[in-house]
C-alpha positions as CSV (number, residue, x, y, z in Angstrom):
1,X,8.0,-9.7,-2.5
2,X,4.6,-10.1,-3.0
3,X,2.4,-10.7,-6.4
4,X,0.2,-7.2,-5.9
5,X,-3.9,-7.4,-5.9
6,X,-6.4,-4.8,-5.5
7,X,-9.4,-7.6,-5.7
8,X,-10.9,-7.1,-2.2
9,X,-11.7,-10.3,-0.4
10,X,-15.9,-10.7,-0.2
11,X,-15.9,-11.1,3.7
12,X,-14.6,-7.5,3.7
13,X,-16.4,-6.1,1.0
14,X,-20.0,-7.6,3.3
15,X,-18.9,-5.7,6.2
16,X,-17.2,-2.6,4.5
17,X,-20.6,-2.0,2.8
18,X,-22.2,-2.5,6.4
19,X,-20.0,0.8,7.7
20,X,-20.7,2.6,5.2
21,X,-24.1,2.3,5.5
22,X,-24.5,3.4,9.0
23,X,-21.5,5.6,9.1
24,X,-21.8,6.9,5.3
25,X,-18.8,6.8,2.6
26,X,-15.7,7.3,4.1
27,X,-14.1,10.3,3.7
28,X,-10.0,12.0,3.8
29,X,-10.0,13.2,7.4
30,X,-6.5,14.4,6.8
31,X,-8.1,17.2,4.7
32,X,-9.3,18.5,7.8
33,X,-7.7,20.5,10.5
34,X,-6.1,17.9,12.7
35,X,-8.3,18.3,15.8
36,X,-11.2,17.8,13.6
37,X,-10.4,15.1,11.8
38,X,-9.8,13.6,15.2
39,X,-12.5,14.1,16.4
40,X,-14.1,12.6,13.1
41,X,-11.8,9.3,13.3
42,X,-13.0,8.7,17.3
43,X,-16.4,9.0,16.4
44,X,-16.2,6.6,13.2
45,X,-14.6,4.1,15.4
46,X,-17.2,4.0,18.0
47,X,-18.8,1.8,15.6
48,X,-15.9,-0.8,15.0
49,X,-15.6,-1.2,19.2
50,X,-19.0,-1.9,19.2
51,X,-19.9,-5.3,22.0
52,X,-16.7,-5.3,22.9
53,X,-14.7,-9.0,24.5
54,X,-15.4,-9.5,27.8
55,X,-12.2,-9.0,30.0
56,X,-11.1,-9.4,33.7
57,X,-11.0,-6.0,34.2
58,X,-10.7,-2.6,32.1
59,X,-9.0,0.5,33.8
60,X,-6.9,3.7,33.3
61,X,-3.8,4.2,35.0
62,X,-1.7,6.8,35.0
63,X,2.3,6.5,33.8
64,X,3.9,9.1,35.5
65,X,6.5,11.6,34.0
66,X,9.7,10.7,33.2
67,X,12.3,13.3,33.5
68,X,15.2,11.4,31.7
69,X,12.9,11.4,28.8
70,X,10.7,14.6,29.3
71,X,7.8,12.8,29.0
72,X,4.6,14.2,31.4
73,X,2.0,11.9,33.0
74,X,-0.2,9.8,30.8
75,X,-3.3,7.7,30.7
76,X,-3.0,4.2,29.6
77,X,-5.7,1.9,29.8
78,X,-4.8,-2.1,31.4
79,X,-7.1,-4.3,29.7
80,X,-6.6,-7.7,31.3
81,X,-8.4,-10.6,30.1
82,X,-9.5,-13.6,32.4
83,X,-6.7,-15.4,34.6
84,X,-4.6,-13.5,33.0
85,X,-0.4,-15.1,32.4
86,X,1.8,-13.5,34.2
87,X,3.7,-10.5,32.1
88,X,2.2,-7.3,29.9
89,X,2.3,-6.4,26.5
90,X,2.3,-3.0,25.8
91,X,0.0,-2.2,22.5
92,X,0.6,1.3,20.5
93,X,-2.3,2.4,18.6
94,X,-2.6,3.4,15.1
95,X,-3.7,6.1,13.5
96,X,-1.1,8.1,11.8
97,X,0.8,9.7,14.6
98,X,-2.2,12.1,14.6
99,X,-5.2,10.5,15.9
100,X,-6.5,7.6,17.7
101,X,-6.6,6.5,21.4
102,X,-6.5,3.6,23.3
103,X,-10.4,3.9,23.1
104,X,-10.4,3.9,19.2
105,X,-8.4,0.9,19.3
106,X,-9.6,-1.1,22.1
107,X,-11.6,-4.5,20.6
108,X,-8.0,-5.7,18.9
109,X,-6.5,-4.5,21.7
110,X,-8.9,-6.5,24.2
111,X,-8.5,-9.3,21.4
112,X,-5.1,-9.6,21.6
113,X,-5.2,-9.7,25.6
114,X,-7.4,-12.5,25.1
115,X,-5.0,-14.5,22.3
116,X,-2.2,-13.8,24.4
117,X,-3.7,-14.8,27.7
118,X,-1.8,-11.3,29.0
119,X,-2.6,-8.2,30.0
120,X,-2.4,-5.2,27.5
121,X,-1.6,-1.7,28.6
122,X,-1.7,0.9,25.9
123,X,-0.6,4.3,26.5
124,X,-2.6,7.7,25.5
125,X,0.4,9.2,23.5
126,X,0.7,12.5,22.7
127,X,-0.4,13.1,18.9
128,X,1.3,15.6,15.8
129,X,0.8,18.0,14.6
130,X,0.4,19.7,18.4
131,X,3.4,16.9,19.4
132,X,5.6,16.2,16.8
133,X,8.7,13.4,16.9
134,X,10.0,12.2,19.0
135,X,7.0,13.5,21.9
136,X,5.2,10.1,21.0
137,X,8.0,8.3,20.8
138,X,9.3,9.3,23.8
139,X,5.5,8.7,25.9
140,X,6.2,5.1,24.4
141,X,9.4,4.8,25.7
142,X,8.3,5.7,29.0
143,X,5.7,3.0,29.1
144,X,7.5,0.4,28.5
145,X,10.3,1.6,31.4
146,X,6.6,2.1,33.9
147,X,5.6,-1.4,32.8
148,X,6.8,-3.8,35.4
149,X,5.5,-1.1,38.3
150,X,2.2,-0.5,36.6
151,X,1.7,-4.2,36.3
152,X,2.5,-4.5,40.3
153,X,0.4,-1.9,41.2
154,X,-2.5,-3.6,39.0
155,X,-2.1,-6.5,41.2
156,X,-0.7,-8.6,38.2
157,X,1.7,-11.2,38.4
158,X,5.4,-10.2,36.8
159,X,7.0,-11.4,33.7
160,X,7.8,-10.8,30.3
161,X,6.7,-7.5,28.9
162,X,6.0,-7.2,25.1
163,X,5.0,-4.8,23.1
164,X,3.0,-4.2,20.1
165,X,1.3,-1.8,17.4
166,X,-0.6,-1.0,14.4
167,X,0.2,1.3,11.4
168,X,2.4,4.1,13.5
169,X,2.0,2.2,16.3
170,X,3.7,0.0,15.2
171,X,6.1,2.7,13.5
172,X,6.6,3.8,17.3
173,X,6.9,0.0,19.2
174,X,9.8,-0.5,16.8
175,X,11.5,2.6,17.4
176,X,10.7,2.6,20.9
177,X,13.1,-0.7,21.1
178,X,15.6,1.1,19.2
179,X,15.9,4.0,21.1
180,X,16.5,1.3,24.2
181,X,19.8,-0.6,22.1
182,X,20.9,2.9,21.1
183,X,20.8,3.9,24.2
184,X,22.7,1.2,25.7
185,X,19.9,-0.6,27.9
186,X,19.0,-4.2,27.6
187,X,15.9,-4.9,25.1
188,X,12.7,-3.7,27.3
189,X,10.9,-6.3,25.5
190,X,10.5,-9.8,25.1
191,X,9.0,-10.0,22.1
192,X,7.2,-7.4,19.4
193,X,4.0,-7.8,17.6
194,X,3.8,-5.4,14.9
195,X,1.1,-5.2,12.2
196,X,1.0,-3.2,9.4
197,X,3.4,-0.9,10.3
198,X,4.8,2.6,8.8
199,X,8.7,1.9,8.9
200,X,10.2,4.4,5.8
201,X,8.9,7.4,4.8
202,X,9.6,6.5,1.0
203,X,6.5,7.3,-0.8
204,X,8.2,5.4,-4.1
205,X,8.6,2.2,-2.8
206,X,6.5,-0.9,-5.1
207,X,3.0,-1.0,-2.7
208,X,2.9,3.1,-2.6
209,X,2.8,2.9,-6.6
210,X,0.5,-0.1,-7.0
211,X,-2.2,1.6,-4.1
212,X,-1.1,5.0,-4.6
213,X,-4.9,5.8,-4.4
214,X,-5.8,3.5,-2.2
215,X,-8.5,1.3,-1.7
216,X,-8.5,2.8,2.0
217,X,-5.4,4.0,3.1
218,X,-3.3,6.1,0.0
219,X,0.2,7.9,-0.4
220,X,-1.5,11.5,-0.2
221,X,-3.0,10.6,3.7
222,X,0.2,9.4,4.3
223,X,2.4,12.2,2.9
224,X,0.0,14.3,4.8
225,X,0.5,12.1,8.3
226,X,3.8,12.4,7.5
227,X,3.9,16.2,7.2
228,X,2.3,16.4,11.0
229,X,4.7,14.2,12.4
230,X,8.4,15.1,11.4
231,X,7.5,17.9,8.9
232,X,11.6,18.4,7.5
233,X,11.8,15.5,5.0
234,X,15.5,15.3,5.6
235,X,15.2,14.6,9.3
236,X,12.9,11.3,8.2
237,X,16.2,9.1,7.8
238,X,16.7,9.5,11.6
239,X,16.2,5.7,12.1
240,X,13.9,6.3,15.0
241,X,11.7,8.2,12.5
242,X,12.1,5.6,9.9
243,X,13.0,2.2,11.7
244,X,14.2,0.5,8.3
245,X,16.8,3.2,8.3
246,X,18.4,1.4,11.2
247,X,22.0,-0.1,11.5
248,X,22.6,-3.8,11.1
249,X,23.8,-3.9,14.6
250,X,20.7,-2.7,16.0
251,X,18.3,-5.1,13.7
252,X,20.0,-8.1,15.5
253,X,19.8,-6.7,19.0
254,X,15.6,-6.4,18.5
255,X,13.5,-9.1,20.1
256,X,11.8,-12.1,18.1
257,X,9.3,-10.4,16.0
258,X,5.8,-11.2,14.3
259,X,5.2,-9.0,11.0
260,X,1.9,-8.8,9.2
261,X,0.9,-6.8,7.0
262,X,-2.8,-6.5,4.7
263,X,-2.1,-7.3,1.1
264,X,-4.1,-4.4,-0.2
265,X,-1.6,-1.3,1.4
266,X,0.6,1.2,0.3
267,X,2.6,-0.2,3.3
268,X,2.4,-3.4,2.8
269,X,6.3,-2.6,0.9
270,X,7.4,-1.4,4.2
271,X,6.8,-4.3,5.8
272,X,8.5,-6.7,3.2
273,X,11.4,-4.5,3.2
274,X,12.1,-4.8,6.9
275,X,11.9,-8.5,7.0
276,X,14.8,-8.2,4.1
277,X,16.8,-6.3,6.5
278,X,16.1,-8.4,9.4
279,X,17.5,-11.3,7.3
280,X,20.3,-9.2,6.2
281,X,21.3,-8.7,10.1
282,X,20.8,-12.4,10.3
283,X,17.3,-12.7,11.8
284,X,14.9,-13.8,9.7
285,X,11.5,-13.4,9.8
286,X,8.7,-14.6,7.7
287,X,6.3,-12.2,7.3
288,X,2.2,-13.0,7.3
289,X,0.5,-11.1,4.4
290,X,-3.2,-11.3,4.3
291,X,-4.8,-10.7,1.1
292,X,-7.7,-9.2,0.1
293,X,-7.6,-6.8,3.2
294,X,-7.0,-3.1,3.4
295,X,-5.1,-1.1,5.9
296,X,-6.7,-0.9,9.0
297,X,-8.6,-4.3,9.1
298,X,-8.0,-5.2,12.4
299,X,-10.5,-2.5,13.1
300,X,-13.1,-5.2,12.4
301,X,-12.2,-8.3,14.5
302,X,-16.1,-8.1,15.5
303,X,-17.3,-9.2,12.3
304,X,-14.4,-10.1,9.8
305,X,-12.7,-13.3,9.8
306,X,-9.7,-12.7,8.5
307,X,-9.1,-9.8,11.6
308,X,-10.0,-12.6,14.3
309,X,-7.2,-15.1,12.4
310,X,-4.6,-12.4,12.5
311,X,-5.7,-11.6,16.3
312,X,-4.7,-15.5,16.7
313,X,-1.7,-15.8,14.9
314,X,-0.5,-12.9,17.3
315,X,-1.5,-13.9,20.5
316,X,0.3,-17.3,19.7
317,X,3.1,-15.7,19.1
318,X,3.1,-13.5,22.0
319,X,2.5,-16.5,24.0
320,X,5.2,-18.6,22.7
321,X,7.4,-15.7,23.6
322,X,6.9,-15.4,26.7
């Protein structure tokens, strides 16, 4: 487990301190009603997906509904970089089950697309508290079943489809797999990507005491993300809530996956925990901790450093898998 800092690395205190110059101290959107705070968090990210990478192409598709699942039509948005591999991944956005888009997340997104050398497609979810579990979950499942026929109808070439998240994205790319193995299907994906992910909803785990108040992220926004999304606290050990709550079994059916987490996260427990029971299930994973970050750093792959490395480490993953 890791050696807990709050000291925040100077490369992200430079262009913290930039943001909040232009976009004023950050505030707790999550003290707001949901719909505004969303609207709040779209508008504060305009300025992270600022010049974004130039891509191949940049369009929205539609998945269609799934009745099996109950899903309706969604947007997604294909962001396909330049001679692009054959295969997709799909990438599930952050943002506490509650807000964020494809749009919010895009640059990392079009990042990754570019690290990989594949094409991303990320799904327009529905959000809590106006969708609570599983209606995400299940608009994610559905993507990743639409994949292989969006990807035709994109004029890509087939293979391998991935997937990967931030935050709850992540929280719903795990699950998402799952779901799949529970429900008897062969693993939809190749591989998973999966960066600082929500994967317990134990607010007393090591990194929730240590950054209990953050910097950036802290256990009240998450109590209160967590209170929009599955609002009975006994229903959170459903391991498609709370993917570390999953059986042994399960663990070792998932895909080879790449963990990373920031070092400066009330999360950052979550992720350590499930590459313990990876190992337990007898796949183990070494998990890349980045210090001197905060949640949410891959926001800034336009100016930090340490966002652009982690962008790297991923798409070599993603392309060693497939």
């Amino acid at each position: 487990m890791s050696d807990f800092s709050a000291k925040l690395a100077p490369e992200l205190v430079a262009v913290q301190a930039a943001a909040d110059a232009e976009l004023g101290p950050a505030s707790d959107l999550t003290l707001l009603p949901a719909d505004q705070g969303r609207a709040r968090f779209i508008e504060n990210n305009r300025w992270w997906n600022r010049d974004l990478p130039a891509l191949e192409r940049v369009e929205t598709v539609i998945v269609p509904a799934s009745d099996d699942l109950g899903t309706p039509q969604l947007s997604a948005l294909w962001l396909v970089p330049p001679q692009a591999r054959p295969g997709v991944v799909v990438y599930v956005h952050g943002g506490g089950f509650a807000f964020g888009s494809p749009a919010t997340h895009e640059r990392f997104a079009s990042e990754l697309a570019l690290a990989s050398g594949r094409a991303v497609l990320s799904p327009n979810y529905r959000l809590s508290p106006e969708f609570p579990f599983p209606a995400g979950l299940m608009d994610v499942v559905a993507t990743l079943r639409a994949a292989d026929m969006l990807a035709a109808s994109a004029r890509l070439h087939p293979g391998p489809v991935a997937v990967a998240g931030d935050s709850a994205g992540a929280n719903l790319a795990l699950a998402a797999l799952l779901y799949e193995i529970a429900a008897g299907r062969p693993s939809p994906a190749s591989a998973a990507a999966l960066f600082y992910g929500v994967f317990d909803a134990d607010f007393d785990s090591p990194s929730y005491q240590y950054f209990s108040d953050g910097p950036g992220l802290t256990r009240g926004k998450m109590q209160r993300y967590w209170d929009w999304y599955l609002p009975d606290p006994a229903a959170r050990a459903d391991p498609l809530a709370s993917p570390l709550r999953a059986e042994p079994k399960a663990m070792a059916a998932l895909p080879p996956l790449f963990l990373l987490a920031a070092g400066i996260d009330p999360l950052l427990s979550d992720t350590e925990r499930l590459a313990v029971r990876l190992a337990e299930a007898g796949r183990p994973v070494d998990p890349v901790v980045v210090p001197g970050v905060t949640h949410g750093f891959l926001q800034m792959t336009r100016d930090l450093p340490q966002a652009r490395e982690a962008a790297a480490l991923a798409g070599a993953f993603l392309r060693e898998h497939g």
